[in-house]
C-alpha positions in Angstrom: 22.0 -6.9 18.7 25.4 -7.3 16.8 25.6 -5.2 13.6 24.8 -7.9 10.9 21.4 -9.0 12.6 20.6 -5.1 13.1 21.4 -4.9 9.3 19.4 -7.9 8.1 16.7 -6.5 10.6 16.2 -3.4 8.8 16.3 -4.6 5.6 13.5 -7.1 5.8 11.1 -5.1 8.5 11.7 -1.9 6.2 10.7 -4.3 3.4 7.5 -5.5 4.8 6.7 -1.7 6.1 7.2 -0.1 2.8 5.1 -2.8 0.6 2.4 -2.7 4.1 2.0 1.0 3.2 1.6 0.3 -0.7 -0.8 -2.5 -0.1 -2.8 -0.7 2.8 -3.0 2.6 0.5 -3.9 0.5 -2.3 -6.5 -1.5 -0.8 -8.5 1.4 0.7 -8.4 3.3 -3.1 -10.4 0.0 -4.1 -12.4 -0.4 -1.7 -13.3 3.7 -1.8 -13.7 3.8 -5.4 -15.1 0.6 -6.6 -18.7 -1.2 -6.0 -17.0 -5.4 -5.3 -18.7 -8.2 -4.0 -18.4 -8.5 -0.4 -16.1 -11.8 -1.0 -13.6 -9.7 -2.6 -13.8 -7.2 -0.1 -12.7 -9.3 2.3 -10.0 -10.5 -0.1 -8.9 -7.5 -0.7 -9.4 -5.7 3.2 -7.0 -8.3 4.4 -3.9 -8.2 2.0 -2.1 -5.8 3.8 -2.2 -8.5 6.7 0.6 -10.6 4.5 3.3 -8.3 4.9 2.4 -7.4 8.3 3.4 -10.8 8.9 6.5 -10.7 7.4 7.7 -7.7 9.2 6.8 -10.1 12.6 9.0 -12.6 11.1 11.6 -10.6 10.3 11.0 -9.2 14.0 11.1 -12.6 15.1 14.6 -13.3 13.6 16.3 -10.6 15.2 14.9 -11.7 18.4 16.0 -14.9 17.9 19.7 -14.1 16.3 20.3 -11.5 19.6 22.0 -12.0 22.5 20.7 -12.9 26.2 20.4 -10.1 27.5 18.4 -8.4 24.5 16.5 -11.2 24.4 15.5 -11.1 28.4 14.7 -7.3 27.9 12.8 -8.3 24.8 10.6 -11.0 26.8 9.9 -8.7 29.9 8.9 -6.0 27.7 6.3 -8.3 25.3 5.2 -9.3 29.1 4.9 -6.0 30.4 2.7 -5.2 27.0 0.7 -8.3 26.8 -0.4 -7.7 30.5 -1.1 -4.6 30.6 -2.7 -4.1 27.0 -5.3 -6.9 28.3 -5.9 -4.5 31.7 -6.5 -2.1 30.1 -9.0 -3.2 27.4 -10.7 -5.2 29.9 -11.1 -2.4 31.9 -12.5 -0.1 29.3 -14.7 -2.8 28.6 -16.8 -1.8 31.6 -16.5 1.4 31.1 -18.0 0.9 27.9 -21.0 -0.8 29.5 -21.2 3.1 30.8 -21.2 4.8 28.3 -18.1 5.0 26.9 -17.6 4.8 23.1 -16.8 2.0 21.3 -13.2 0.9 21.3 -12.6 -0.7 17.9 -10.2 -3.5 17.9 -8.5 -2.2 15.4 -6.4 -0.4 17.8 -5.1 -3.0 20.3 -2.5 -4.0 18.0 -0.9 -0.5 18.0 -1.6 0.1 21.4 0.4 -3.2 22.4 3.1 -2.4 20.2 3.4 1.0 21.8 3.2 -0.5 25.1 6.3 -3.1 24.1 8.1 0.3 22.7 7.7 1.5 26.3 8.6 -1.7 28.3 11.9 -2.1 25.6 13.0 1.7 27.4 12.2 0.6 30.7 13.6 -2.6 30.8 17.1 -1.5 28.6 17.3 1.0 31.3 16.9 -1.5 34.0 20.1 -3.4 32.6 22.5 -0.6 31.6 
């Protein structure tokens, strides 16, 4: 990724992250501290879900502005997390039917996005 794309990067995902932090923190104050009707709730459970999306499009950019060989490593590694966060929450699927407690979907997101953090590593080191 050439330095002016990195820049840009930054900028906006930094962006998105810091007002996603506000908003989330925000959010959960009202929804602690204040008896709203479940509409609202919804509303308001769900706002930190706009800048969430900006910091995919500003991940989206980069992706897009980098060279081919970032991009390849970029691709195998959303592969690599796609397939094997879908293993392994269909697997503890059955293991839930066990026993096992509950796995919120809440953290599938973070788990892929771990899992692409990991596949980035393995795949950069692949092609240095």
């Amino acid at each position: 990724m050439n330095r002016e794309v990195q820049k840009r990067y930054f900028k906006e995902f930094g962006v998105s992250m810091g007002l996603y932090t506000v908003l989330l923190a925000g959010s959960i104050i009202v929804l602690s501290n204040f008896e709203i009707p479940k509409s609202a709730q919804i509303v308001i459970a769900l706002i930190p879900v706009a800048p969430a999306a900006f910091a995919v499009i500003a991940v989206l950019r980069a992706l897009r502005d980098s060279d081919e060989l970032q991009q390849k490593i970029q691709f195998q590694a959303v592969a690599f997390s796609g397939i094997l966060t879908g293993l392994l929450t269909f697997s503890y699927g059955f293991l839930e039917n066990i026993g096992f407690p509950h796995l919120p979907t809440l953290y599938v997101f973070p788990l892929m996005l771990m899992l692409w953090g990991i596949g980035v590593g393995i795949f950069a080191w692949k092609y240095r």
